[in-house]
VMD Tcl script that builds the backbone (N, CA, C; Angstrom):
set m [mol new atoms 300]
animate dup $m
set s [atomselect $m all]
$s set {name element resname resid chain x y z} {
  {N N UNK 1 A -18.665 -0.769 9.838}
  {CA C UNK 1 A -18.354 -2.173 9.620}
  {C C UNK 1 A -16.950 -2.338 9.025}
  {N N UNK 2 A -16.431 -1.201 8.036}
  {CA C UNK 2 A -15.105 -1.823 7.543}
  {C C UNK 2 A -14.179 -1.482 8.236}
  {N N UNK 3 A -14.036 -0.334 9.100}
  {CA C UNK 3 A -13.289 -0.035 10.169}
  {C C UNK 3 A -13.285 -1.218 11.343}
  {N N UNK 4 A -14.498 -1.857 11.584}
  {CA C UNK 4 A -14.125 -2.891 12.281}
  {C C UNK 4 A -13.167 -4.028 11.947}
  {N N UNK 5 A -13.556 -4.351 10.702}
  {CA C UNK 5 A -12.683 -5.333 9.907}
  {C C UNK 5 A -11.057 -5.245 9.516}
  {N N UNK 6 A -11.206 -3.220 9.484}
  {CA C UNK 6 A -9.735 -3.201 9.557}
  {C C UNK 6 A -8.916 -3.391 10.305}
  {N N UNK 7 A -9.508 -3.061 11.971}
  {CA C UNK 7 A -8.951 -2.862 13.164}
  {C C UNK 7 A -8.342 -4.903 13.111}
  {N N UNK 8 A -8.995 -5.627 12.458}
  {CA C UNK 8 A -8.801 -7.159 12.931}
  {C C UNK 8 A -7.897 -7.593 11.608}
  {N N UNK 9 A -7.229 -6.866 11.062}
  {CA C UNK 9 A -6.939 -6.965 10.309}
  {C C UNK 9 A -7.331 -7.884 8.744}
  {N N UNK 10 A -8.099 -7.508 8.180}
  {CA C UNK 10 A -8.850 -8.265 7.156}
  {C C UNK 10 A -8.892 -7.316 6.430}
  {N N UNK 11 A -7.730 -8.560 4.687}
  {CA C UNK 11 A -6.976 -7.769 4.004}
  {C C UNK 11 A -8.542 -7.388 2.916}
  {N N UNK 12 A -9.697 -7.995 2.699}
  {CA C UNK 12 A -10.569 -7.293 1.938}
  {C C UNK 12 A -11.074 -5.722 2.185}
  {N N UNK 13 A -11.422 -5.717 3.697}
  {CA C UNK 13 A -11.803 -4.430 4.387}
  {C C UNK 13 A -10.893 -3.496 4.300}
  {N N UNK 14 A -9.276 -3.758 4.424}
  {CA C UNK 14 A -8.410 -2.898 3.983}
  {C C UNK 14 A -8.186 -2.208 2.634}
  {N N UNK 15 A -8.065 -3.053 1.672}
  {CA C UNK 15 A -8.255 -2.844 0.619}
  {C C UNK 15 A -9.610 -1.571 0.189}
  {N N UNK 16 A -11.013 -2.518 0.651}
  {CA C UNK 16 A -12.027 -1.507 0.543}
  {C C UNK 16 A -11.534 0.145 0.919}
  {N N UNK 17 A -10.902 0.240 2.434}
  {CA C UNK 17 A -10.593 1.105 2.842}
  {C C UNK 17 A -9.642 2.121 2.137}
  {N N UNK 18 A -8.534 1.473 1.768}
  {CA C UNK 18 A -7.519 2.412 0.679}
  {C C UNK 18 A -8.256 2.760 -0.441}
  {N N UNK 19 A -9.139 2.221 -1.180}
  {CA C UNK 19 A -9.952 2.072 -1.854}
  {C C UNK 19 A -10.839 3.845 -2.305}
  {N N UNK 20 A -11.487 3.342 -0.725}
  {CA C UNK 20 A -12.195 4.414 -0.444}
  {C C UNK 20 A -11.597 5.571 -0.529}
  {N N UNK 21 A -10.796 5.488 0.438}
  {CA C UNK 21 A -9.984 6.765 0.386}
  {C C UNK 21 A -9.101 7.697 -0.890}
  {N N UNK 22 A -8.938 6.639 -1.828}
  {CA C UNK 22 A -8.136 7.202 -3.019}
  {C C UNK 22 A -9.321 7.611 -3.816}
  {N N UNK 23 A -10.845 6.857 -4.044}
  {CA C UNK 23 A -11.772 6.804 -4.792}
  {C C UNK 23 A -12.682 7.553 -4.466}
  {N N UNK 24 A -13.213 8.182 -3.390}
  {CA C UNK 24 A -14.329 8.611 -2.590}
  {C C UNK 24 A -15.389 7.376 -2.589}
  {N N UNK 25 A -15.331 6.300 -2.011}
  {CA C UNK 25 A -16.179 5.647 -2.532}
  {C C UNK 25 A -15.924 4.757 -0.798}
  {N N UNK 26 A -17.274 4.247 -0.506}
  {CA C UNK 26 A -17.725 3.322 0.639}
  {C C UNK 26 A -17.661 4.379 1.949}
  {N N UNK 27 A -18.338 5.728 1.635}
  {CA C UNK 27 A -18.487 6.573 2.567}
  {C C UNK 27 A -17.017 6.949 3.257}
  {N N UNK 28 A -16.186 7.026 2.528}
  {CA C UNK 28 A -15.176 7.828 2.301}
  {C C UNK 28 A -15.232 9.282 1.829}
  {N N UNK 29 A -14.114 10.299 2.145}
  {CA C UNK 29 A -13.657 11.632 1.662}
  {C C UNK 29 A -12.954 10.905 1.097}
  {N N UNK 30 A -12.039 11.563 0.099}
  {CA C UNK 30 A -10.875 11.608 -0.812}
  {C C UNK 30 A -9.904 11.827 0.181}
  {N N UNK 31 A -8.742 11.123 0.841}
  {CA C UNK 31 A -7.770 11.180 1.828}
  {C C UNK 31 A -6.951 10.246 1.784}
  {N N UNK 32 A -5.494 10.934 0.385}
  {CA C UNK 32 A -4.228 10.260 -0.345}
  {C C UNK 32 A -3.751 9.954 0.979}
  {N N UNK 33 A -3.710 11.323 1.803}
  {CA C UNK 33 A -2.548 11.308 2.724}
  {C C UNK 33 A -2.933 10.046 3.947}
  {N N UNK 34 A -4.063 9.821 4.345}
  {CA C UNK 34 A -4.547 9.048 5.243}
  {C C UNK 34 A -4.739 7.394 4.265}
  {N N UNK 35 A -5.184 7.343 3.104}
  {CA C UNK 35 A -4.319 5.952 2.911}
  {C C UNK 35 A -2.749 5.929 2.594}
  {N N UNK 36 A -2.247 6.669 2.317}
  {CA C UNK 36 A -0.554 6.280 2.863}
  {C C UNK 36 A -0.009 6.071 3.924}
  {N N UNK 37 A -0.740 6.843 5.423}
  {CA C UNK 37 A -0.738 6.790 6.719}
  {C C UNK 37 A -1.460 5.183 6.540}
  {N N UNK 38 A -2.213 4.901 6.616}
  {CA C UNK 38 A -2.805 3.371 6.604}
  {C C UNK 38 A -1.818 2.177 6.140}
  {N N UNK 39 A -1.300 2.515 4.665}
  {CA C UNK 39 A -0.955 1.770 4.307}
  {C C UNK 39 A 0.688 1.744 5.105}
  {N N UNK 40 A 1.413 2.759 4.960}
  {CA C UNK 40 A 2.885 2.633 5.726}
  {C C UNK 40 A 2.849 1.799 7.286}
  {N N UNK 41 A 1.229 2.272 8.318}
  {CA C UNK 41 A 1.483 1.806 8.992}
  {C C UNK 41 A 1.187 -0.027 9.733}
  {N N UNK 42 A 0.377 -0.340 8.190}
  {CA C UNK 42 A 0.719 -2.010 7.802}
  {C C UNK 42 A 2.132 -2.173 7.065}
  {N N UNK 43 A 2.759 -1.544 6.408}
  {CA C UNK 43 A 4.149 -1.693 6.112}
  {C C UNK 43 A 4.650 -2.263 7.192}
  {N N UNK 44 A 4.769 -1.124 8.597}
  {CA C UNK 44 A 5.597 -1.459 9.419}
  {C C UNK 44 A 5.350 -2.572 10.638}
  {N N UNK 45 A 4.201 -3.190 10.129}
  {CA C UNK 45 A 3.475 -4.294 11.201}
  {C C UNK 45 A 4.138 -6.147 9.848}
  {N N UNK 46 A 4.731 -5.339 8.936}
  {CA C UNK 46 A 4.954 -6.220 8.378}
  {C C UNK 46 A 3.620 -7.274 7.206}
  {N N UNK 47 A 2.801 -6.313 6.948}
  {CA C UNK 47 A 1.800 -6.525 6.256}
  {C C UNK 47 A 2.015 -7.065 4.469}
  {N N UNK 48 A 2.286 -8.067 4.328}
  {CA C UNK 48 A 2.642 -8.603 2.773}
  {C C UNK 48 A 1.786 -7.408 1.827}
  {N N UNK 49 A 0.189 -7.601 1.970}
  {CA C UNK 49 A -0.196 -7.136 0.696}
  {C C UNK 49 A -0.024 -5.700 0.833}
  {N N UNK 50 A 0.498 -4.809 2.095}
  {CA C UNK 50 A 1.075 -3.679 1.960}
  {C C UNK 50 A 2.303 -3.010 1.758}
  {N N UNK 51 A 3.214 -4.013 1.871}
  {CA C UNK 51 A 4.570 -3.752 1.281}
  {C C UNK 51 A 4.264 -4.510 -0.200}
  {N N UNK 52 A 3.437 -5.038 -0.932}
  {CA C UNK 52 A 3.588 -4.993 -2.239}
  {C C UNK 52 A 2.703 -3.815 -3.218}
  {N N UNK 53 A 1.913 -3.435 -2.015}
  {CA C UNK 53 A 1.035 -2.044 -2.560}
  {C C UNK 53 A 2.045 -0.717 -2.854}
  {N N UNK 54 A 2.552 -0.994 -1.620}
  {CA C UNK 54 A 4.081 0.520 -1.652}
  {C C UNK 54 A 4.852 -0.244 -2.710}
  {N N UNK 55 A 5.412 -0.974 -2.540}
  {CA C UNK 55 A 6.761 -1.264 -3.352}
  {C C UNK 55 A 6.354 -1.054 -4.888}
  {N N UNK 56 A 5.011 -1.598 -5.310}
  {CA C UNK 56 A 4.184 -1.929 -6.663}
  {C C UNK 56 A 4.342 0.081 -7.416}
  {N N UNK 57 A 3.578 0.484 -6.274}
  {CA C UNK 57 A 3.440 1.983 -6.717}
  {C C UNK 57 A 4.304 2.633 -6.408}
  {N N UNK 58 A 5.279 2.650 -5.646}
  {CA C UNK 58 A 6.384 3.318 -5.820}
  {C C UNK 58 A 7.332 2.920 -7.160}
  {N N UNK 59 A 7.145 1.939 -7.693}
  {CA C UNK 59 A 8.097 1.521 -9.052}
  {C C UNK 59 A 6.890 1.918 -10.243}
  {N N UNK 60 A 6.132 1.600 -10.267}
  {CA C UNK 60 A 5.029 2.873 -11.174}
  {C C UNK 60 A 4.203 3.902 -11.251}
  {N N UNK 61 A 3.834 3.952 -9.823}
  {CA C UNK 61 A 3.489 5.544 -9.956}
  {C C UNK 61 A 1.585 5.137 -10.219}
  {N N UNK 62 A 0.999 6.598 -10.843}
  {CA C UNK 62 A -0.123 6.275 -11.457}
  {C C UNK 62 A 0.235 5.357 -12.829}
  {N N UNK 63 A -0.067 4.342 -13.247}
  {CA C UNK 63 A -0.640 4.226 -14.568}
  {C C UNK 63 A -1.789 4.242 -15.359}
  {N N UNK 64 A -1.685 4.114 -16.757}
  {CA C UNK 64 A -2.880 5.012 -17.151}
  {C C UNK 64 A -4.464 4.314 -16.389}
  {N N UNK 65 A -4.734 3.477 -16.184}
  {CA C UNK 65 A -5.502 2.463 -15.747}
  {C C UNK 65 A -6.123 3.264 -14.227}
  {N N UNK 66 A -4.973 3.569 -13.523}
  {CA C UNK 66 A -4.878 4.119 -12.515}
  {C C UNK 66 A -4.477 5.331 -11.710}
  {N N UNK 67 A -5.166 6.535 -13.129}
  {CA C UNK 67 A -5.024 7.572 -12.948}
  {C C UNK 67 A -5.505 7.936 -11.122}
  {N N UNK 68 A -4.368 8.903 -10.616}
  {CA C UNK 68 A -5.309 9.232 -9.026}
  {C C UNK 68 A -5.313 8.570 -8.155}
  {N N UNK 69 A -5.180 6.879 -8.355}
  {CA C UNK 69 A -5.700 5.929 -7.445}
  {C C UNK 69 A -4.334 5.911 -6.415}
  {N N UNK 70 A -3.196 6.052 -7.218}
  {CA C UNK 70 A -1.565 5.572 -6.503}
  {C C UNK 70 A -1.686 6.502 -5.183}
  {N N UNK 71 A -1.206 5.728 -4.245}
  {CA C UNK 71 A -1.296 6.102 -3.365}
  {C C UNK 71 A 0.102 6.796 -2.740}
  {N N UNK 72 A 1.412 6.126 -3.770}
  {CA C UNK 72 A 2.631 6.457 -3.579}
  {C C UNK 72 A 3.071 7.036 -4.764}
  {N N UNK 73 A 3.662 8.431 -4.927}
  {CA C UNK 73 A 4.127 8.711 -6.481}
  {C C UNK 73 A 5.423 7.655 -6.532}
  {N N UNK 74 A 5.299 7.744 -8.348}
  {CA C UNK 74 A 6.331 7.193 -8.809}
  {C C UNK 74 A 7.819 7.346 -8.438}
  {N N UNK 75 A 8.710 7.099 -7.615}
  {CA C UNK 75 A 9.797 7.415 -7.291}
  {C C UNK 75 A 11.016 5.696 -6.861}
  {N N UNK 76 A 11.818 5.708 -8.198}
  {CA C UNK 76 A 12.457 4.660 -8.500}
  {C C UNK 76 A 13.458 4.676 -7.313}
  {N N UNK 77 A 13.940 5.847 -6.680}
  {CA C UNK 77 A 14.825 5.900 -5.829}
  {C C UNK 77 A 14.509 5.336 -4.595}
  {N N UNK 78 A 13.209 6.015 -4.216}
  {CA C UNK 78 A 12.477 5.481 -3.192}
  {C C UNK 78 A 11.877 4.060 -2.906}
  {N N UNK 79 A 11.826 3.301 -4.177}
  {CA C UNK 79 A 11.643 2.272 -4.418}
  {C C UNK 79 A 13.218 1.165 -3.834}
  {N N UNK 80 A 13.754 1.488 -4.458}
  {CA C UNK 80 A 15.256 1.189 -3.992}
  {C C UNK 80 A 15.707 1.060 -2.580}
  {N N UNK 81 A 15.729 2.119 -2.194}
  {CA C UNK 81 A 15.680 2.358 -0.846}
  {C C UNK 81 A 14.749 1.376 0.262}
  {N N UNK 82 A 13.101 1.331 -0.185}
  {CA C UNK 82 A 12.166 0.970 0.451}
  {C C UNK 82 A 12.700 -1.000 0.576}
  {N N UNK 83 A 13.074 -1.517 -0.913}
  {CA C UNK 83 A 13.281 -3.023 -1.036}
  {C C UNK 83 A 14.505 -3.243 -0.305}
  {N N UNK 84 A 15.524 -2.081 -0.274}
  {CA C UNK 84 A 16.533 -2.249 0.646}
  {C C UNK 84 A 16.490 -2.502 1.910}
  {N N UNK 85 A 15.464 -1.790 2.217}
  {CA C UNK 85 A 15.416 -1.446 3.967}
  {C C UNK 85 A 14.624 -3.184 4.409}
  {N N UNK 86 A 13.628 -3.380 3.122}
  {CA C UNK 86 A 13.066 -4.508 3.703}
  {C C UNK 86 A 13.874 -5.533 3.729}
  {N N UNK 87 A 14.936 -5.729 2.697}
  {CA C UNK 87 A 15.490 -6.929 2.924}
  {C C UNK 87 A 16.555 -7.340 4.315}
  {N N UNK 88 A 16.679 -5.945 5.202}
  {CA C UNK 88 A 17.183 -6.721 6.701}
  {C C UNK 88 A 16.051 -7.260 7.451}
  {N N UNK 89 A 14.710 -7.779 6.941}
  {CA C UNK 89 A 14.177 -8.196 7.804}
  {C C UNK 89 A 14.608 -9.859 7.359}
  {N N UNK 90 A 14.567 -10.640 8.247}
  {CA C UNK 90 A 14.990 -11.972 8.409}
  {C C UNK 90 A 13.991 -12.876 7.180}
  {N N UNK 91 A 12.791 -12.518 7.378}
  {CA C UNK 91 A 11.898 -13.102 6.561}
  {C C UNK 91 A 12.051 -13.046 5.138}
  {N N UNK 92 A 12.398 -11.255 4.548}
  {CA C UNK 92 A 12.262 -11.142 3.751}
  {C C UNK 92 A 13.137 -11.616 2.573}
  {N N UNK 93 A 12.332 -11.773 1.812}
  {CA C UNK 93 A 12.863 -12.392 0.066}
  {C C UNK 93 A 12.215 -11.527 -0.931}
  {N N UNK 94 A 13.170 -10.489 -1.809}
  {CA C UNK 94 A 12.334 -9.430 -2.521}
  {C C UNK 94 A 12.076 -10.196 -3.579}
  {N N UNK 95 A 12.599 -11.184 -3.818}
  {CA C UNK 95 A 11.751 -11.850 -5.667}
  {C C UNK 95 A 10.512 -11.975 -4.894}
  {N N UNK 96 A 10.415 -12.740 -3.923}
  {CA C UNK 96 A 8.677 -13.117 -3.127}
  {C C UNK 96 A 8.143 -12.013 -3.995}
  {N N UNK 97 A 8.374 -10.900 -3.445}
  {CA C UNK 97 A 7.588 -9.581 -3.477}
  {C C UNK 97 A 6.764 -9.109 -5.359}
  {N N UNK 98 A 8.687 -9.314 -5.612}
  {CA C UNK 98 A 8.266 -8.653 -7.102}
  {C C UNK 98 A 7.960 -9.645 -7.885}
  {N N UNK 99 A 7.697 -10.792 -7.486}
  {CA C UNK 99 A 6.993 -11.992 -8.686}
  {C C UNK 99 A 5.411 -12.067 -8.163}
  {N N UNK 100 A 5.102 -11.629 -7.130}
  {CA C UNK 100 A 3.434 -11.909 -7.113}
  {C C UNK 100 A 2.260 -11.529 -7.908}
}
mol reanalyze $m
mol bondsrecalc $m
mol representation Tube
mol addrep $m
């Protein structure tokens, strides 16, 4: 069922899904690398609540709250880079991003 929901894109089922995968949880394995594959490849479909998932955890990393769960290590450079690249898209506005 949540694989269906993901395929239609429905941002709860997604969520569940990264979820799962960082947590072992909703008949999930533990698979960092396959929610980063998930999540990058809503990045590149232009997915809001997934470019604020990357952008969010790439500027903190785990925090304590969220030991394990980050799906992106902490890397400020990469962060940089990532808000850079987004802002040639026409749409984009990075305050949007970093005030939500």
């Amino acid at each position: 069922m949540i694989e269906e929901l993901v395929a239609q894109g429905n941002e709860a089922a997604i969520s569940l899904k990264i979820s799962g995968l960082t947590d072992r949880n909703y008949g999930y394995e533990s698979d960092h690398a396959a929610a980063r594959e998930l999540n990058d490849a809503l990045v590149a479909q232009g997915n809001d609540a997934a470019i604020l998932r990357k952008a969010c955890q790439l500027v903190l990393g785990n925090v304590d709250y969220m030991i394990n769960k980050a799906i992106y290590p902490r890397d400020l450079v990469a962060a940089e880079a990532f808000l850079n690249q987004l802002q040639t898209r026409d749409d984009f506005q990075a305050h949007d991003y970093l005030l939500k």
